[in-house]
C-alpha positions as CSV (number, residue, x, y, z in Angstrom):
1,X,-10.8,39.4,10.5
2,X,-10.1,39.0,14.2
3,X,-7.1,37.4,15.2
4,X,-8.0,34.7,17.6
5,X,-10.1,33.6,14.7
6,X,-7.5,34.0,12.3
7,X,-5.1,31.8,14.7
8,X,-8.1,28.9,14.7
9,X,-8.2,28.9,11.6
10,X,-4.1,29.2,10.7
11,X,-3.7,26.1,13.2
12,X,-6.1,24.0,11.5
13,X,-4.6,24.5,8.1
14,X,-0.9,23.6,9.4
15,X,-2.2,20.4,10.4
16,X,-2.6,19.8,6.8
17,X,0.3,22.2,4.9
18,X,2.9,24.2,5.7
19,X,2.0,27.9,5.9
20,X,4.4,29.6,3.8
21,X,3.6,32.1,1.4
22,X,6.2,33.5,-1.4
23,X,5.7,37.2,-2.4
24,X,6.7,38.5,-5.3
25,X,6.7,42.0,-6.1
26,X,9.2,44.5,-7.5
27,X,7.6,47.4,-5.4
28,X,9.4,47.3,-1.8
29,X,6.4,49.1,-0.7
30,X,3.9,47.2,-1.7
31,X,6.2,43.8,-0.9
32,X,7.1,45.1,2.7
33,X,3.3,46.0,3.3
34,X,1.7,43.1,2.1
35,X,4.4,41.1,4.2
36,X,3.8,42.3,7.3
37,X,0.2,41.6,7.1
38,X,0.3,38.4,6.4
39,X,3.6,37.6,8.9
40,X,1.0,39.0,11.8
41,X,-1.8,36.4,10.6
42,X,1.0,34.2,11.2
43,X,2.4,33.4,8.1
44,X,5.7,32.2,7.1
45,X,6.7,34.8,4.6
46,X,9.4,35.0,2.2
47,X,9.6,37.4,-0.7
48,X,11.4,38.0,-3.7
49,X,11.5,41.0,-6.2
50,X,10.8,39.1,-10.1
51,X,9.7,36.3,-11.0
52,X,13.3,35.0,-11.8
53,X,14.0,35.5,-7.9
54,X,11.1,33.8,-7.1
55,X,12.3,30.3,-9.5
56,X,15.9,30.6,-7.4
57,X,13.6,30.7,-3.8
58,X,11.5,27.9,-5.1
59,X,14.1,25.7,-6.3
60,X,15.7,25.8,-2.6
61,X,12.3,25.1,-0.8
62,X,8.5,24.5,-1.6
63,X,5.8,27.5,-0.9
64,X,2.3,26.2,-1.4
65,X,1.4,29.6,-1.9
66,X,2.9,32.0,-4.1
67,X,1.5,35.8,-4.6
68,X,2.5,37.8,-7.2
69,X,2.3,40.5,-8.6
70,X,2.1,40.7,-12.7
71,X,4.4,43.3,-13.9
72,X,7.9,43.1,-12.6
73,X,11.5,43.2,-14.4
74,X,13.5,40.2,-15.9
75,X,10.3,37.5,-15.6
76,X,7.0,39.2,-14.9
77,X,4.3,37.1,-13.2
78,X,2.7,35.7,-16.2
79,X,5.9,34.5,-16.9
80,X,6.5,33.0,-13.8
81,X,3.4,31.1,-13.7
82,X,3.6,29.7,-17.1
83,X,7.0,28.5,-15.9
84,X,6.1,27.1,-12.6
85,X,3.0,25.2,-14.5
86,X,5.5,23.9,-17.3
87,X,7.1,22.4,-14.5
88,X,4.3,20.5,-13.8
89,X,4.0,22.1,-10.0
90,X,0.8,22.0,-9.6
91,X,0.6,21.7,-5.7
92,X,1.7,25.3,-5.7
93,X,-1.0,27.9,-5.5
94,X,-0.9,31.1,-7.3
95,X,-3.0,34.2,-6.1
96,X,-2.1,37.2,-8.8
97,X,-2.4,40.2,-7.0
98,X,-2.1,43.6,-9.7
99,X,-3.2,46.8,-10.8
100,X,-4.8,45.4,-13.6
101,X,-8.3,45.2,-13.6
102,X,-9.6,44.3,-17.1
103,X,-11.8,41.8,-18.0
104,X,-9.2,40.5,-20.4
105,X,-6.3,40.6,-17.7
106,X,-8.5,38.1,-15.9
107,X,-8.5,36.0,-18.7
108,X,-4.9,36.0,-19.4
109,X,-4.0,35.7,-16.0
110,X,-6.3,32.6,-15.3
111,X,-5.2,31.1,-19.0
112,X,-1.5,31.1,-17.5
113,X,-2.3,28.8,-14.8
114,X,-3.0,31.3,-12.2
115,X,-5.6,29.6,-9.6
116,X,-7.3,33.2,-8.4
117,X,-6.8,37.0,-9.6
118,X,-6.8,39.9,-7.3
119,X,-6.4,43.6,-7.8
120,X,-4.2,45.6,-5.3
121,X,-7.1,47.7,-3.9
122,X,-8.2,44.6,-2.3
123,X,-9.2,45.1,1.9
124,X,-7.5,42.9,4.1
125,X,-10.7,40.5,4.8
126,X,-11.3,39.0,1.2
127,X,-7.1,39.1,0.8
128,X,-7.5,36.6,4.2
129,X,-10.1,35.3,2.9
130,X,-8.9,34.0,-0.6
131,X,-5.4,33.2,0.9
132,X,-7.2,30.3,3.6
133,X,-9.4,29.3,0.5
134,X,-6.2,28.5,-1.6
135,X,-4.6,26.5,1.7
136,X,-8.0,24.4,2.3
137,X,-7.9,24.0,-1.8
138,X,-4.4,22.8,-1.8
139,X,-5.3,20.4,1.5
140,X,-8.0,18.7,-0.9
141,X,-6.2,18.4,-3.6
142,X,-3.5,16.3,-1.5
143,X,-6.3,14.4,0.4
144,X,-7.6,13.5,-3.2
145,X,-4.0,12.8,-5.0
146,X,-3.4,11.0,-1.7
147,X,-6.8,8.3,-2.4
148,X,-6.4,7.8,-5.6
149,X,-2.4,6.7,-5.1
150,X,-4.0,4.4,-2.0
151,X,-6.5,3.1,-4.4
152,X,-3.8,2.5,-6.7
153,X,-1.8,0.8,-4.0
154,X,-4.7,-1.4,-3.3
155,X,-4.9,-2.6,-6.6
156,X,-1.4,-3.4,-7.1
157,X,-1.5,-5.1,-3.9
158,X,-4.9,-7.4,-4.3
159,X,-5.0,-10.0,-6.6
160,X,-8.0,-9.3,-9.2
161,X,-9.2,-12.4,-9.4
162,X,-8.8,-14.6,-6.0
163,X,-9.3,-11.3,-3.6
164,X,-6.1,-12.6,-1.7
165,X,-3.1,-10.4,-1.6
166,X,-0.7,-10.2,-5.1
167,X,1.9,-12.5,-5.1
168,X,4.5,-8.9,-5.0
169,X,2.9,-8.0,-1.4
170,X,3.5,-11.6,-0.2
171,X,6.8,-11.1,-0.1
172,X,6.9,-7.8,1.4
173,X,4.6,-8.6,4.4
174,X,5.7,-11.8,5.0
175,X,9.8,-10.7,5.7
176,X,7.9,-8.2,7.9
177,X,6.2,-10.8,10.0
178,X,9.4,-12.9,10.0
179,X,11.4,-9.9,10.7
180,X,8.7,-9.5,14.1
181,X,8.8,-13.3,15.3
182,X,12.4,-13.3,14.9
183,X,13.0,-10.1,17.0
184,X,10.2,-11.1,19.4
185,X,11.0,-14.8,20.0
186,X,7.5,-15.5,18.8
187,X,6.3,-18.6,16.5
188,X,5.4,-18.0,12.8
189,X,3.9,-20.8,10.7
190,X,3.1,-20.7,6.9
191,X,0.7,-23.1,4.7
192,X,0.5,-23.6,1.3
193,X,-2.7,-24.6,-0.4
194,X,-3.0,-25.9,-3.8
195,X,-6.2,-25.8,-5.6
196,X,-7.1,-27.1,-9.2
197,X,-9.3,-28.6,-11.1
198,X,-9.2,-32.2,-11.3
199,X,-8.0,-34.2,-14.2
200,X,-7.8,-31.0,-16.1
201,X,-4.2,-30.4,-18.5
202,X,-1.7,-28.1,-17.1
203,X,-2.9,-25.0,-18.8
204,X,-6.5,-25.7,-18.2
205,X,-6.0,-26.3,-14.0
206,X,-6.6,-22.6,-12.6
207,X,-10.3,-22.4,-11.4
208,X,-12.3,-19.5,-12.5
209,X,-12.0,-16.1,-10.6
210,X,-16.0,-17.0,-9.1
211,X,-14.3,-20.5,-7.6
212,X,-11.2,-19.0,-6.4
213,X,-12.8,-15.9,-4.7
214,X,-15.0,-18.7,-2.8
215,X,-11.4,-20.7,-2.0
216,X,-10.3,-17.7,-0.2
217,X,-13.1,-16.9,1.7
218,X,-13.2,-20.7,2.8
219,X,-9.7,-20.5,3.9
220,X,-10.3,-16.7,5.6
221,X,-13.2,-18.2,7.4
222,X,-11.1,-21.2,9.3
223,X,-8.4,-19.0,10.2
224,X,-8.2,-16.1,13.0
225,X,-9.7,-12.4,11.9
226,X,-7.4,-9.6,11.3
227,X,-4.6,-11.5,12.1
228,X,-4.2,-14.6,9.9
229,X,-3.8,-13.5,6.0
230,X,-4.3,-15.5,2.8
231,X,-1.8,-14.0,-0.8
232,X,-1.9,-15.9,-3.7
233,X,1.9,-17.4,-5.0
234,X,3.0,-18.0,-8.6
235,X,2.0,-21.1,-9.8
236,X,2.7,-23.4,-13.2
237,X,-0.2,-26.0,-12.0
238,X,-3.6,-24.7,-10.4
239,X,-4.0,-21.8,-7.8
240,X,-1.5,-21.5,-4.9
241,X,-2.0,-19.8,-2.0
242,X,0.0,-18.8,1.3
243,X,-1.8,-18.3,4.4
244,X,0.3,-16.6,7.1
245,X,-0.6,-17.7,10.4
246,X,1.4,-15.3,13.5
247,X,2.0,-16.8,16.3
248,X,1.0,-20.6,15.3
249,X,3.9,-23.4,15.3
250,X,4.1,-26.3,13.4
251,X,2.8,-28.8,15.7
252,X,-0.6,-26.5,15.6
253,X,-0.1,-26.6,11.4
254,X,-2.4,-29.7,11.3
255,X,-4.9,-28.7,13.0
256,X,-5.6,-25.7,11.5
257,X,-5.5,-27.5,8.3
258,X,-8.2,-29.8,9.4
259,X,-10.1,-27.2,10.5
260,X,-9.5,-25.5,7.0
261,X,-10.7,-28.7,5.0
262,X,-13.8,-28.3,6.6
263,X,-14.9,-25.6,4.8
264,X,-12.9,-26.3,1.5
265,X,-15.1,-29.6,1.7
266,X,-18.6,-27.7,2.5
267,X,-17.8,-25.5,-0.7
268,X,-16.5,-28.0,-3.1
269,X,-19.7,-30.4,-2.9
270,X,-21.2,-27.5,-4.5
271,X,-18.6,-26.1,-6.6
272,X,-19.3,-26.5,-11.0
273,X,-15.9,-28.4,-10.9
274,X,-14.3,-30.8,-9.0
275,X,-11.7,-29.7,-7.3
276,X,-8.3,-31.2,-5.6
277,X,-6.1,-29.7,-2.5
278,X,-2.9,-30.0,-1.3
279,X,-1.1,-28.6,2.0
280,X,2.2,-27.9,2.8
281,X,3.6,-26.3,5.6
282,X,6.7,-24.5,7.3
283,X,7.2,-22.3,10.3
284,X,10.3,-20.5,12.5
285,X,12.5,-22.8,14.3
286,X,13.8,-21.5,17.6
287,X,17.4,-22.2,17.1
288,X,18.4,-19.3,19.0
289,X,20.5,-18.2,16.0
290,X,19.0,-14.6,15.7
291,X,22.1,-13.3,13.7
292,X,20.9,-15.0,10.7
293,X,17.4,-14.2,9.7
294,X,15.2,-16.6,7.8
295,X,14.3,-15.5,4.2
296,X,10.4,-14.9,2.7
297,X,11.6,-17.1,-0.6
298,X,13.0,-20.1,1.9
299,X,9.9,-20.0,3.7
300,X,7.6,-20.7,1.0
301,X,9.9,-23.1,-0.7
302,X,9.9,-25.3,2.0
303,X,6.4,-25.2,2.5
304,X,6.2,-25.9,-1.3
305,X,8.8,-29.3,-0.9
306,X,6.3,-30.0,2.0
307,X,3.1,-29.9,-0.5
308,X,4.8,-32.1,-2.9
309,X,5.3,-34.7,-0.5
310,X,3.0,-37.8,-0.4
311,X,3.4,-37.8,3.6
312,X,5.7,-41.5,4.1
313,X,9.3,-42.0,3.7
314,X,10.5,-41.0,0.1
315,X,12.6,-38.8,-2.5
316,X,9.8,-36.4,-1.9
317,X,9.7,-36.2,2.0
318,X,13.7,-36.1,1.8
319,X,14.2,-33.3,-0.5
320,X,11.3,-31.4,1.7
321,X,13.3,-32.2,5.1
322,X,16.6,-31.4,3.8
323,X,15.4,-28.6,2.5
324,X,14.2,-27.8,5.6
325,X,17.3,-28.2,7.6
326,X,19.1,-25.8,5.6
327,X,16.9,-22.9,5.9
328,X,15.9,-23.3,9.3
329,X,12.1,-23.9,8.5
330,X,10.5,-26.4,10.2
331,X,8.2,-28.6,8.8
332,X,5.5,-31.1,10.5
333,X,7.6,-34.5,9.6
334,X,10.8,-33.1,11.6
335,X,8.8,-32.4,14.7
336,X,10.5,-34.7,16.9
337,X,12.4,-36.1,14.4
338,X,9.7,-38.9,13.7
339,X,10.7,-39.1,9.8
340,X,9.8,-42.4,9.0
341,X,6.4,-42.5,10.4
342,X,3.4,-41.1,8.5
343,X,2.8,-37.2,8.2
344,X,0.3,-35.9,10.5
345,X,-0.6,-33.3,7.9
346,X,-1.1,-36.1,5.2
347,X,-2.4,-38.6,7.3
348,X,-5.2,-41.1,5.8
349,X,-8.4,-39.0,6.7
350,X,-6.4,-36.3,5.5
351,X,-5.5,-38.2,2.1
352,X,-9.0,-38.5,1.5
353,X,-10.3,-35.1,2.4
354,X,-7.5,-34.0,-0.6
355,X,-8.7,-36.2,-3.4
356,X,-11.3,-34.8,-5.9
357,X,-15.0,-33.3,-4.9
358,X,-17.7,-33.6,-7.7
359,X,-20.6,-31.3,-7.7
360,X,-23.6,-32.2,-6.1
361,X,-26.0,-32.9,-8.8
């Protein structure tokens, strides 16, 4: 194989692994020999002389290639891949290269947990050859044990039945984006929206997965692409979601919301049950107090005292603005410190764009 070749091909395999090799081999002959050819391919070779050596080597760093031969003192190869594959290591290749030629030496070998099975008499092309075959084998096996753990990721991070993110990666991506505004100076607002089915008893309040997946697209499509997000929070009554908005303040928090209820409306004339909504929000305050940071679980308490709140002076609207105070999250009826006066978020049209829908029939 020529080497400029060789060289493409060795660079486009370390983009993707390591390319160290561990040779095992009790013969210093054969060991020093097979070395040098595969330290001028451009190899990173170590070597070791049984397969007990080989364990010690292993144990300090990770080969993703390990050739061996089969008979050595102390732990032959066999043994040393039926250890390595007890361990459970199976990101570590094993070419067998021996003497042994029979038909049932292959099957022992391969029975072991060795991946391929070479004789000694083997010319250098198909040794190359099988070694960059075992580096693009161990590259797909990572780029496959690498989508099935983000496919698992997604699914712990999506709730099933809404299409919103879990309630788990709220958290985590909202201290992230409070984490940024606070560091950049920039505005962060938060809503809440509550959905459930009117009239229905505690238990019976959630909407159906097919309702709540419409919700959510509802809310996505009033807010700002690939910038705004939508999770879903815990809940003992209905469906609760938090809808993230960067960069928005809490003047802007009712207009947003109006612009929200417009599509919550055009869905829930049509909807198989009638639903109800309620908003609540809570945002950054620029306090200039950067040394104490504003927590995800404040956040979304706040905005929860601010759902709760009928909008007008009351036990409500002072347990929501006091709760406010303390945490540092504004909310729309502190805005200028108008407390008395009626809640632009909950103001009359708003009142009755929140009270029940019945299906169109």
């Amino acid at each position: 194989m020529k080497a400029g070749v060789m060289a493409t091909r060795l660079s486009v395999l370390q983009r993707a692994l390591p390319s160290r090799i561990l040779v095992v081999d009790d013969d210093e002959q054969d060991r020093e020999l097979i070395t040098r050819r595969l330290t001028a391919a451009g190899f990173e070779v170590e070597h070791a002389s049984n397969g007990q050596e080989a364990l010690d080597v292993l144990d300090r760093q990770w080969y993703p290639l390990v050739v061996t031969d089969w008979h050595m003192p102390v732990m032959d190869g066999l043994a040393l891949t039926q250890t390595l594959r007890a361990r459970g290591t199976e990101d570590t290749y094993i070419i067998m290269l021996t003497m042994r030629d029979a038909s049932t030496d292959f099957e022992q070998g391969y029975v072991a947990g060795v991946d391929d099975y070479l004789t000694k008499k083997v010319s250098d092309p198909e040794l190359f050859a099988r070694i960059y075959a075992a580096f693009n084998t161990l590259a797909l096996r990572r780029s496959l044990r690498e989508a099935q753990e983000a496919v698992m990721e997604q699914s712990v991070s999506i709730d099933v039945e809404s299409g919103a993110f879990s309630h788990s990666e709220l958290h985590t991506r909202l201290l992230s984006e409070i984490r940024r505004g606070q560091r950049y100076g920039r505005q962060l607002a938060l809503m809440t929206v509550g959905a459930r089915i009117e009239g229905a008893p505690v238990d019976e309040s959630v909407p159906d997965a097919t309702t709540l997946k419409c919700v959510v697209q509802a809310i996505d499509a009033s807010v700002r692409a690939h910038v705004d997000w939508i999770a879903r929070m815990e809940s003992p009554v209905g469906a609760v979601f938090a809808v993230v908005l960067p960069e928005a303040g809490v003047t802007e928090a009712p207009l947003i919301k109006d612009r929200m209820m417009v599509g919550l409306t055009r869905y829930a004339a049509s909807a198989s049950v009638p639903l109800a909504f309620s908003y609540g929000v809570a945002a950054l305050e620029r306090d200039g107090n950067d040394s104490s940071p504003a927590d995800a679980n404040e956040m979304l308490n706040v905005a929860e005292h601010c759902r709760g709140c009928p909008g007008h002076s009351g036990n409500e609207q002072l347990a929501a603005v006091q709760r406010s105070v303390a945490t540092h999250a504004g909310i729309v009826c502190r805005h200028g410190y108008v407390v008395d006066s009626e809640c632009v978020l909950k103001s009359p049209a708003a009142m009755r764009a929140s009270q029940p829908f019945t299906a169109a029939r």
